[in-house]
C-alpha positions in Angstrom: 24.8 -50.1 25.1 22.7 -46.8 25.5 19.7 -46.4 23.1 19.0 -42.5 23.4 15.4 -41.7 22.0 13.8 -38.5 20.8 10.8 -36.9 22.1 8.8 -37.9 19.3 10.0 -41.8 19.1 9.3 -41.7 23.2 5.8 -40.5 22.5 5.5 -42.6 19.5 6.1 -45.7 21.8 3.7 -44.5 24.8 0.6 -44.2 22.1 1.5 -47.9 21.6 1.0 -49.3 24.9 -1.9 -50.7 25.8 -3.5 -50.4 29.4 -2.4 -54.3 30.2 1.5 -53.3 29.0 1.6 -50.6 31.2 -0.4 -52.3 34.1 2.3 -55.1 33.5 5.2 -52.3 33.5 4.0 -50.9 37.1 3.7 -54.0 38.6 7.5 -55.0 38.2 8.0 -52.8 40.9 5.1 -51.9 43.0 6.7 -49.3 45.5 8.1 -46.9 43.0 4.3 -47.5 41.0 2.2 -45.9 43.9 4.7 -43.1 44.2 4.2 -42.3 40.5 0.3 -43.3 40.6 0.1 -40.9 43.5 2.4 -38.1 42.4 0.6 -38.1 39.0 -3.2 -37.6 40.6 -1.8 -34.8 43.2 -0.2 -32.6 40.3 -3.1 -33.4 37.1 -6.2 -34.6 39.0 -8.3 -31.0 39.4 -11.0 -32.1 38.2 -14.3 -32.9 40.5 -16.0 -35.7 38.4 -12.5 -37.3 37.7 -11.4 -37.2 41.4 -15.1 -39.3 42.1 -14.1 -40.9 39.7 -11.3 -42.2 41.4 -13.1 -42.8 44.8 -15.1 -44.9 43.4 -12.8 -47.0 41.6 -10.5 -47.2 45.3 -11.9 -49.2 47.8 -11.6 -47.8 51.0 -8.2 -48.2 52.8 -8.7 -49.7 56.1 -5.8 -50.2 58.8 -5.5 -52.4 61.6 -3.5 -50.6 64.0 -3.6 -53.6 66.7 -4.1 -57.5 66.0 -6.3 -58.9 68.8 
């Protein structure tokens, strides 16, 4: 069965989520999240103060190259 939605009823059920639906959404598949996390900030985050706002929400990302 295909349910085929209009704009409005799409938008209608976005203004409805709250930030713990979507959190739970994005984390059934984690890999695809990032991409659209990341994809989302590179095209609509232009703005100075929200971009520090972002680095300080994001811990540093720290890689271990080589295990000793």
């Amino acid at each position: 069965m295909t349910i085929k939605l209009t704009e409005g009823q799409i938008q209608s059920i976005l203004n409805r989520l709250s930030k713990d639906q979507v959190i739970d959404y994005l984390s059934e598949d984690v890999e695809k999240s990032v991409d659209i996390i990341c994809t989302f900030i590179y095209n609509y985050v232009d703005s100075k103060i929200l971009q520090d706002k972002l680095k300080r929400h994001f811990p540093p990302v720290q890689m271990e190259l080589f295990s000793n």
